[in-house]
C-alpha positions as CSV (number, residue, x, y, z in Angstrom):
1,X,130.0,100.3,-158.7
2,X,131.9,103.3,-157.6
3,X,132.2,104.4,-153.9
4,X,129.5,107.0,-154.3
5,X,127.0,104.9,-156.1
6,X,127.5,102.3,-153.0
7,X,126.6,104.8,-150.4
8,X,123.4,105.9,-152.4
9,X,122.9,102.9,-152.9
10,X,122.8,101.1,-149.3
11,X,123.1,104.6,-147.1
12,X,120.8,107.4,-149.1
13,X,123.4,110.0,-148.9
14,X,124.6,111.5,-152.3
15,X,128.0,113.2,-151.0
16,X,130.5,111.9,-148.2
17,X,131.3,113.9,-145.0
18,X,134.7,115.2,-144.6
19,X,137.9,113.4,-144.8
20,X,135.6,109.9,-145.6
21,X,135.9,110.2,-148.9
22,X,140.2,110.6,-148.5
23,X,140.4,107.9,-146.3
24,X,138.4,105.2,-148.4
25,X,140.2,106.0,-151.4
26,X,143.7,105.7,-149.0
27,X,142.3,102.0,-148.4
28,X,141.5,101.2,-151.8
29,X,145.0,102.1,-152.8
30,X,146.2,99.3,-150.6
31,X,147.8,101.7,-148.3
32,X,147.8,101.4,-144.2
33,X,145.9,104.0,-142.9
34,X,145.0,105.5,-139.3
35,X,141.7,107.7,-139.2
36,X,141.1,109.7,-136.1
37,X,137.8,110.9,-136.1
38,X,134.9,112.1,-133.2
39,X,132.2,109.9,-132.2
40,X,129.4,110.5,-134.8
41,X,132.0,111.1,-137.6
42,X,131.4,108.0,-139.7
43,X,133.9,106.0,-139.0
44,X,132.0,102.9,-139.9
45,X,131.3,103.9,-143.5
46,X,135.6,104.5,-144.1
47,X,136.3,100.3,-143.9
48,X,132.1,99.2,-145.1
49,X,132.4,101.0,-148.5
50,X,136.0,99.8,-149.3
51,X,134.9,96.1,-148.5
52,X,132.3,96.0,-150.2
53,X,133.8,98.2,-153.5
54,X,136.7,95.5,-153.7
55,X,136.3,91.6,-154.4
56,X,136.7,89.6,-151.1
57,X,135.8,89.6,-147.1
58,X,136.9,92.7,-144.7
59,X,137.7,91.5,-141.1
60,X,136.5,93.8,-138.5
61,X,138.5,93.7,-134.8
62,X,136.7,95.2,-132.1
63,X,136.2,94.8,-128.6
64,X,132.4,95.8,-128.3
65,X,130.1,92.9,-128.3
66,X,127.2,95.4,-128.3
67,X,128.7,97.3,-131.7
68,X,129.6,94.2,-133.7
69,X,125.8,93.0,-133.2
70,X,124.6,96.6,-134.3
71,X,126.4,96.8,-137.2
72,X,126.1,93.1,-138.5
73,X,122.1,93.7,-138.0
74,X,122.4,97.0,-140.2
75,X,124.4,95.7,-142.4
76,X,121.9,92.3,-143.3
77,X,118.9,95.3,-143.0
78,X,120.8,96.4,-146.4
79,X,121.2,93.1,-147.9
80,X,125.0,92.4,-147.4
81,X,125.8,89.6,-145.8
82,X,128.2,90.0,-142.3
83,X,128.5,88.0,-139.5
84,X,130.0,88.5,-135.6
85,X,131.7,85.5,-133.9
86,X,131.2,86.0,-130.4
87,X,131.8,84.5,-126.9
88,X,128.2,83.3,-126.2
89,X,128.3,81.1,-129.5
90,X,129.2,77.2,-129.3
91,X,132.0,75.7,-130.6
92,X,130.1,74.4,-133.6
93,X,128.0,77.4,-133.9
94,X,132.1,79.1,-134.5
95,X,133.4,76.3,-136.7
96,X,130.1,76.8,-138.6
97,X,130.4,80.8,-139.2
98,X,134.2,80.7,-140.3
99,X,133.1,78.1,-142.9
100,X,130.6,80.0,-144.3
101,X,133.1,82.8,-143.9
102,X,135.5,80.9,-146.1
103,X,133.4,79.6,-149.0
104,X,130.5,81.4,-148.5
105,X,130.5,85.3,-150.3
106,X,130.5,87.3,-146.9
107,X,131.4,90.6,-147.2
108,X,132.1,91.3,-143.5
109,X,133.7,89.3,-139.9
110,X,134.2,90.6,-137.0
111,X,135.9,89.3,-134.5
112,X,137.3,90.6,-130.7
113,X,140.6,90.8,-130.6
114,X,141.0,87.7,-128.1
115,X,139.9,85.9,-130.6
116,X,142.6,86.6,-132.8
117,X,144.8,84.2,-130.7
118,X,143.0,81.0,-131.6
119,X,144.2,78.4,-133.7
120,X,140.8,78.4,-135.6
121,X,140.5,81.6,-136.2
122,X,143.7,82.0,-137.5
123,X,143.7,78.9,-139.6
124,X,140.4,80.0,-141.2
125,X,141.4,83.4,-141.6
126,X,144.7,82.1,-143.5
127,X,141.7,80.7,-146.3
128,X,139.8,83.3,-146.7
129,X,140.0,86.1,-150.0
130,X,141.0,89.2,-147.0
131,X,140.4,92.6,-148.8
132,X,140.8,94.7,-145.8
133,X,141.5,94.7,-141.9
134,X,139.6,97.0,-139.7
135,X,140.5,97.8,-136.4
136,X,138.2,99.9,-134.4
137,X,138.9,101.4,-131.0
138,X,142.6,101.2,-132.0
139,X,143.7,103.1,-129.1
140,X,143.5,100.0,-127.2
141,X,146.8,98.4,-128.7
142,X,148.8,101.5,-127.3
143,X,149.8,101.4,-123.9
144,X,149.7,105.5,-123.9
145,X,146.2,104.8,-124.6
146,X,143.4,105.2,-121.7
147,X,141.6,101.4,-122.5
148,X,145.2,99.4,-123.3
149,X,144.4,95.7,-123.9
150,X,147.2,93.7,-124.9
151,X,144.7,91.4,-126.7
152,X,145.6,94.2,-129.3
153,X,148.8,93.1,-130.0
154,X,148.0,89.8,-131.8
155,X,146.7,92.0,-134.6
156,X,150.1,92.3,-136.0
157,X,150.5,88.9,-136.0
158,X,147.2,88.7,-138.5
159,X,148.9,91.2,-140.6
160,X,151.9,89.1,-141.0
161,X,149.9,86.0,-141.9
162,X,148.0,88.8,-144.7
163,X,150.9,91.0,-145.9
164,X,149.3,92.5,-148.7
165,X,146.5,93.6,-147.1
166,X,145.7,97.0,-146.2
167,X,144.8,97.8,-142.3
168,X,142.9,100.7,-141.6
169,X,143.3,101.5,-137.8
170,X,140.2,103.7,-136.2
171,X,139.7,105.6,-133.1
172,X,138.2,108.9,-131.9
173,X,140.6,108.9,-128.8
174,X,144.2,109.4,-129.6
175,X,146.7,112.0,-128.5
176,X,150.3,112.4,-130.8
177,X,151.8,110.0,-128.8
178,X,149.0,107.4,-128.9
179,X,148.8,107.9,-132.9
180,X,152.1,107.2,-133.1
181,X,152.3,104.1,-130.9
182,X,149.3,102.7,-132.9
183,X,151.3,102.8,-136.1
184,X,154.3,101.4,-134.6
185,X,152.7,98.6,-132.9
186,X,150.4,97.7,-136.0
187,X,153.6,97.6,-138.3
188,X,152.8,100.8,-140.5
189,X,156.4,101.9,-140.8
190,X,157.5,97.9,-141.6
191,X,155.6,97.2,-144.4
192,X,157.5,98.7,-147.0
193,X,154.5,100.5,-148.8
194,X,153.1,104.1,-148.3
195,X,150.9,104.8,-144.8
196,X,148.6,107.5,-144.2
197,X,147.2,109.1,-141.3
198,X,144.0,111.4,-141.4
199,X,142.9,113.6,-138.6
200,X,139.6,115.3,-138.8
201,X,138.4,118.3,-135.8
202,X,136.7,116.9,-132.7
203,X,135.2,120.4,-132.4
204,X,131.5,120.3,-132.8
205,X,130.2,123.8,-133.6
206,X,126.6,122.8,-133.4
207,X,127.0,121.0,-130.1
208,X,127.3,123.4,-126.9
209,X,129.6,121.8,-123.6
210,X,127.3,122.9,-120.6
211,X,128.8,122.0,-117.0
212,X,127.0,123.2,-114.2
213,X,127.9,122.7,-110.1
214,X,123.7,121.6,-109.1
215,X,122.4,120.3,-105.9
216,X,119.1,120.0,-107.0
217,X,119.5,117.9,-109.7
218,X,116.3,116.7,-110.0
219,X,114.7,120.1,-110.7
220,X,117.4,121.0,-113.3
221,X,116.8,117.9,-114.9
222,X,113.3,118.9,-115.5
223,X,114.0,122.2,-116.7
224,X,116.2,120.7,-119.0
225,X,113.9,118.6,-120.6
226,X,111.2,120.7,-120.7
227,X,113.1,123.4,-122.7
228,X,114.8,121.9,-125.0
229,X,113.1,120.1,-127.8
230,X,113.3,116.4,-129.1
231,X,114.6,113.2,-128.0
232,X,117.5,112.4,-125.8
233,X,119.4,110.6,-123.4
234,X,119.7,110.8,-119.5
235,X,123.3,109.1,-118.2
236,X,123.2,107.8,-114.5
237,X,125.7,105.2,-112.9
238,X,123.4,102.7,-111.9
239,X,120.6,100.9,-112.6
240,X,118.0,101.3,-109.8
241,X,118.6,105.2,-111.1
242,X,117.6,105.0,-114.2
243,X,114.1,103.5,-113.1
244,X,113.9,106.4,-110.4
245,X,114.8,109.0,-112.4
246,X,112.0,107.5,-115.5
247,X,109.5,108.1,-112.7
248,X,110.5,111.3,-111.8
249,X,109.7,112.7,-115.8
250,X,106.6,110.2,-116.1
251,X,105.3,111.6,-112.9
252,X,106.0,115.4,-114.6
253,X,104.6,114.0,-118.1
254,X,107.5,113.1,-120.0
255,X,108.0,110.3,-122.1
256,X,110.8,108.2,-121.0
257,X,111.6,105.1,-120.3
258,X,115.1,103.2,-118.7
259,X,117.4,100.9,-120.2
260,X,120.3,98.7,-118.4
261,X,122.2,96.1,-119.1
262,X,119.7,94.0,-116.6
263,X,117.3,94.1,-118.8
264,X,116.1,91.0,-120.6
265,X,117.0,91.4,-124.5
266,X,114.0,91.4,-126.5
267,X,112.5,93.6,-123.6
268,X,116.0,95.8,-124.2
269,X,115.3,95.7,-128.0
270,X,111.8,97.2,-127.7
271,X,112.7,99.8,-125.5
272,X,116.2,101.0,-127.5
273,X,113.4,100.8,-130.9
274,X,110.7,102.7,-129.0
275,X,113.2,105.7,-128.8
276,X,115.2,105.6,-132.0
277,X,111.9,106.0,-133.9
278,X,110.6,108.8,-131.6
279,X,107.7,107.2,-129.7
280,X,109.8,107.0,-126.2
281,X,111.1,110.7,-126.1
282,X,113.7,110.6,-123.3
283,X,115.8,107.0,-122.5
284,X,117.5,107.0,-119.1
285,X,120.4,104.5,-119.1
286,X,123.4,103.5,-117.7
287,X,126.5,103.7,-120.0
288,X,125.2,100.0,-121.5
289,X,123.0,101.9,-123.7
290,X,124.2,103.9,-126.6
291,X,127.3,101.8,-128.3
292,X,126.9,101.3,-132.0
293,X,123.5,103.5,-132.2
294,X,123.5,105.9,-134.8
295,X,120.1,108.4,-134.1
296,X,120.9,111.8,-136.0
297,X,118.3,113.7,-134.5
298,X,119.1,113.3,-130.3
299,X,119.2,117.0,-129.2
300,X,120.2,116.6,-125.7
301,X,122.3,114.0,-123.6
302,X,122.6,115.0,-119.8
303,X,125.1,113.4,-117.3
304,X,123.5,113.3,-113.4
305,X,126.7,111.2,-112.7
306,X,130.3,112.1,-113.5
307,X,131.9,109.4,-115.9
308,X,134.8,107.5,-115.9
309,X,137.0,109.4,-117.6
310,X,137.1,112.4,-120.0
311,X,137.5,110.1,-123.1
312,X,133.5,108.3,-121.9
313,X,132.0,111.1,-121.6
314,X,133.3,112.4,-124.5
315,X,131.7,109.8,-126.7
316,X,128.8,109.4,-124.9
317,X,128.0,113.5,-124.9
318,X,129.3,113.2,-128.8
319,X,125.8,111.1,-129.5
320,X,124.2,114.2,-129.3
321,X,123.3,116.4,-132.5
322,X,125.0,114.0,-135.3
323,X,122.4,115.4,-138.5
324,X,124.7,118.8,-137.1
325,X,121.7,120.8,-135.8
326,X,121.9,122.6,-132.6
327,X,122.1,120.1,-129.6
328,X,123.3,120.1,-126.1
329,X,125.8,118.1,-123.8
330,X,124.9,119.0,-120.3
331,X,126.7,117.9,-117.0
332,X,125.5,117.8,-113.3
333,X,127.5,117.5,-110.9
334,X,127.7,118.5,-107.1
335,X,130.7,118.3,-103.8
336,X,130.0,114.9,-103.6
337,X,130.5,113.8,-106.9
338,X,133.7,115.3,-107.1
339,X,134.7,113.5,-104.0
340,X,133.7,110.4,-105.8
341,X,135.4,111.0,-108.8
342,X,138.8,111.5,-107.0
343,X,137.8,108.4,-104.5
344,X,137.1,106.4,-108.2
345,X,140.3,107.7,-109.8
346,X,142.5,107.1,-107.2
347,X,141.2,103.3,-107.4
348,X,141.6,103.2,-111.2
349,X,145.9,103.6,-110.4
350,X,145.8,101.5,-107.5
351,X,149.2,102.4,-105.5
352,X,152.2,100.1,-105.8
353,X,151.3,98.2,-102.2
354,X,147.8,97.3,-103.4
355,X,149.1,96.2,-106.6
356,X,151.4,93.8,-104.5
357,X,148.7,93.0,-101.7
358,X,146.6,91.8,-105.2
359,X,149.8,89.5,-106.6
360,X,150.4,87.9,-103.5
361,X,146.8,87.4,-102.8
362,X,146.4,86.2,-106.5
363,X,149.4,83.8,-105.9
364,X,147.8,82.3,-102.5
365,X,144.5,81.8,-104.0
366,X,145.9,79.3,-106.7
367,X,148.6,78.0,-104.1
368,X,151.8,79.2,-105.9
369,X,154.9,80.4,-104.9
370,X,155.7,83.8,-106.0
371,X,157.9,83.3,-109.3
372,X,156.4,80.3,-110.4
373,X,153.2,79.2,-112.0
374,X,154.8,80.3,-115.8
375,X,152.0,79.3,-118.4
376,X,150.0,77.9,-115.8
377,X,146.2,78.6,-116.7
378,X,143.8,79.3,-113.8
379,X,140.1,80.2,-113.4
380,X,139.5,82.9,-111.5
381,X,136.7,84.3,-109.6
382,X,137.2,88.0,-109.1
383,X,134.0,88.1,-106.8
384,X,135.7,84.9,-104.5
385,X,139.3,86.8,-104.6
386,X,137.8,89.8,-102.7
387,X,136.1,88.3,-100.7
388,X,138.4,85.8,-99.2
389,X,141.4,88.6,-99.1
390,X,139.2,91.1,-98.2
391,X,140.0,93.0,-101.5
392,X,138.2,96.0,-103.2
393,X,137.1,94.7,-106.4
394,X,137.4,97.7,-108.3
395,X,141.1,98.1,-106.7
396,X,141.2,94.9,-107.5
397,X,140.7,94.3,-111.0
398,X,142.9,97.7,-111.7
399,X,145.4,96.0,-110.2
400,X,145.3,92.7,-112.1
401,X,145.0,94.7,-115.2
402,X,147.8,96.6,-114.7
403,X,149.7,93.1,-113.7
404,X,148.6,92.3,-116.7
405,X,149.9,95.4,-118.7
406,X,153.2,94.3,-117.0
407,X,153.6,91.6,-118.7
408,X,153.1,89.4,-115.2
409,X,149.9,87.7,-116.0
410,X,147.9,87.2,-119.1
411,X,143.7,87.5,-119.4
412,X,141.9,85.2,-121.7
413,X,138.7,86.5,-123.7
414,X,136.9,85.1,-120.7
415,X,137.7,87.6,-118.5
416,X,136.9,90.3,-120.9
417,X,133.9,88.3,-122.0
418,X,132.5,86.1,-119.7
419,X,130.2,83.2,-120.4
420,X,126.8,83.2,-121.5
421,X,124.3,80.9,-122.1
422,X,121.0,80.6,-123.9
423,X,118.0,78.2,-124.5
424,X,117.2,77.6,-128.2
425,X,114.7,75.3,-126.9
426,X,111.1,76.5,-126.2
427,X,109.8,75.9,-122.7
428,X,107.9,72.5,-124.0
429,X,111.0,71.4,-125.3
430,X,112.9,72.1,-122.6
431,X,110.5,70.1,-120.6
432,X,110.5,67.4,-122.5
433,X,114.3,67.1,-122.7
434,X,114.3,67.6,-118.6
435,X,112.4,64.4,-118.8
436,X,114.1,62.3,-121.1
437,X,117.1,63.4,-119.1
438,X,116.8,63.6,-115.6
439,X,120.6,63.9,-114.6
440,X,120.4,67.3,-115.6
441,X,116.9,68.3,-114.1
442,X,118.2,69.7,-111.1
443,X,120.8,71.7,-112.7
444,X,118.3,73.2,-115.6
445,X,115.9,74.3,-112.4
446,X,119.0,75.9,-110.9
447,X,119.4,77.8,-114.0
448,X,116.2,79.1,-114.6
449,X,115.9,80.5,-110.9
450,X,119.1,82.0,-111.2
451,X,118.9,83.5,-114.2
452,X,116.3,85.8,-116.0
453,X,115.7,86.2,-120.0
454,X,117.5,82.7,-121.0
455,X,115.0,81.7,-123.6
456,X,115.2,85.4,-125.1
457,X,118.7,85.8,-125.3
458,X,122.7,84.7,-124.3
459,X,122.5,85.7,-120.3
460,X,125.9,86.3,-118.4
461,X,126.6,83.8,-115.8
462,X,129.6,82.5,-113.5
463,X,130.2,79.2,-113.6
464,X,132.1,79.6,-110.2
465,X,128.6,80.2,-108.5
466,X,127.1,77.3,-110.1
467,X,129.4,75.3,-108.9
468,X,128.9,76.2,-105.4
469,X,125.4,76.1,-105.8
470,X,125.5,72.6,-106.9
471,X,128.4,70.8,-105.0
472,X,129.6,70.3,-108.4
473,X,133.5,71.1,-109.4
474,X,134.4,74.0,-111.6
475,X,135.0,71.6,-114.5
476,X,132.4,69.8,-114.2
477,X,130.0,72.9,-114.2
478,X,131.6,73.9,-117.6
């Protein structure tokens, strides 16, 4: 099939937006290739209709759990066959999935880009027919870039194991500098074959930029709502918010509901489906919600909190308006959000003595002298660090990242991913296995009243707590 009888095929559309078409055609010529391109741009479609025009698996690198879930679900909702390897599976549940990845004909992997470093993965990849690499959010390998992860780097590693495949590096964040440092750090210039770099406008002529200083945010909200048309989404910082603020538009008849990543999953699930197909009109969230959704028609997305940083709320207002019809990105703010923002800002950059304060601290908590402890592996509880240093944790973990940036520490995928766990058992069978194995009775009870939503889906958990919880050791606990 050609590229344009695969997207009518599997997406309905009978022409490409602009630039796609270049860039897919750049991949199928077997050239490197960085896209920049705004959220809502279709980035997803330049590496999906490449894979699948060409014989072979693409490998899809990103660091969003959320988005490699998303995707693999719409892409098995069109009949091709893709699978995510992710932290919360078992060992065998992995070793199973690259099999099937090897001699099975999946069209699509993805993978975080810890993974990369494992044995396994790399082994397995090293067997498998590779037609493409695709490396979304590829600002993160550049340490210009606003989200650096050095994780990123062990991607050019892959691409010397796979030197005749093509790479296509994708981002919607990327100044010149970062652009450059991307292709520099993914080997573009070393390959010895043609690279191309594509750049389409982050302006959005249908969607208007609205900022306005509010004390009464409550009533603007409503206004807000009430005027403008259609579904959309309400960003706040936290989740006790989000429940208060779904209240507040119930209470002045508005459909809405809330949506946080405390929510158990198939409860999530309903809620995220009860807006995408227009029977919940408004969906008040923290920033959990929104990654890897693609709903054309949203015609408004408000901020009552500031975000992070320009580049956040620059995606998240970007999920407004993407069938190009007239939407709105509005943002609330008052004096003491901007007092917060510099408060938050200033802790993002930690200064050099609290970086210090953090390594020394770090080295007294595993009981090593400053210097030593080279490819040493530790477990560390962020949440215990704090607490017995007396350590902000947001100052904290800037400052171990940027330890880490330095080169003076590495993180594992568990830091960036921590552990999950889930029962595949149903409650009877659980109860019967509880029974047939009393040793770990006790420690299933302590589970189940810690933890909410474990029969549903992979729950978060810290092993560290467990432990204390039980008297058992860390290792043991794992």
């Amino acid at each position: 099939m050609t590229i344009q009888q695969i997207l009518l095929k599997h997406w309905g559309y009978s022409h490409f937006r602009a630039l796609q078409e270049d860039i897919i055609n750049s991949v199928l010529a077997g050239n490197d290739t960085l896209a920049l391109m705004p959220t809502g741009g279709g980035k997803s479609l330049c590496f999906q209709i490449p894979a699948l025009a060409k014989e072979g698996i693409c490998i899809v690198i990103s660091p969003l759990i959320a988005l490699m879930k998303d995707q693999v679900e719409n892409l098995r909702a069109k009949g091709v066959k893709a699978m995510a390897i992710t932290s919360g599976m078992s060992k065998k549940e992995i070793d199973i999935a690259f099999d099937n990845c090897v001699y099975g004909d999946y069209k699509f992997l993805y993978l975080s880009p810890e993974r990369l470093d494992s044995g396994l993965a790399r082994t397995r990849i090293q067997k498998m027919n590779v037609n493409l690499i695709a490396v979304d959010e590829a600002h993160c390998i550049s340490q210009w870039g606003y989200d650096f992860r050095p994780s990123y780097l062990k991607i050019a590693d892959i691409k010397e194991m796979l030197p005749a495949v093509p790479i296509l590096a994708l981002t919607a964040t990327a100044t010149p500098d970062v652009a450059a440092d991307i292709q520099k750090k993914l080997l573009f210039p070393a390959r010895g074959k043609p690279s191309n770099f594509f750049q389409k406008s982050f302006e959005r002529k249908n969607l208007a930029y609205v900022v306005i200083k509010e004390e009464d945010k409550m009533s603007r909200l409503l206004k807000i709502v009430t005027r403008i048309s259609g579904t959309g989404i309400v960003y706040v910082r936290n989740r006790k918010k989000s429940q208060e603020i779904t209240d507040f538009l119930r209470a002045n008849n508005i459909s809405a509901d809330y949506y946080h990543a405390g929510i158990e999953g198939s409860a999530r699930d309903a809620k995220q489906d009860a807006w995408i197909h227009n029977k919940t009109r408004v969906i008040v969230c923290t920033n959990a919600f929104g990654m890897g959704i693609d709903k054309p028609d949203v015609r408004f997305v408000v901020h009552l909190d500031m975000p992070d940083c320009l580049e956040a709320y620059f995606q998240e207002a970007g999920r407004a308006g993407r069938d190009e019809k007239k939407s709105y990105a509005v943002l609330l703010f008052n004096g003491a959000d901007k007092i917060d923002a510099e408060r938050n800002m200033l802790m993002s950059f930690p200064p050099m003595e609290e970086i210090r304060k953090t390594y020394q601290s770090l080295s007294n908590y595993f009981q090593i002298p400053i210097g030593a402890g080279q490819g040493s592996v530790f477990d560390l509880d962020i949440n215990d660090l704090c607490s017995k240093y007396n350590l902000h944790h947001l100052t904290a973990y800037n400052s171990i990242k940027f330890l880490e940036k330095e080169g003076m520490v590495s993180l594992t995928e568990a830091f960036h991913m921590p552990s999950r766990i889930h029962f595949v058992f149903n409650k009877e069978e659980l109860y019967k296995f509880q029974v047939e194995h009393n040793f770990y009775d006790d420690f299933i009870k302590l589970l189940l009243r810690s933890y909410s939503g474990l029969f549903d889906t992979y729950v978060k958990i810290s092993e560290q707590d467990i432990a204390k919880r039980t008297g058992k050791s860390y290792e043991e606990v794992k």
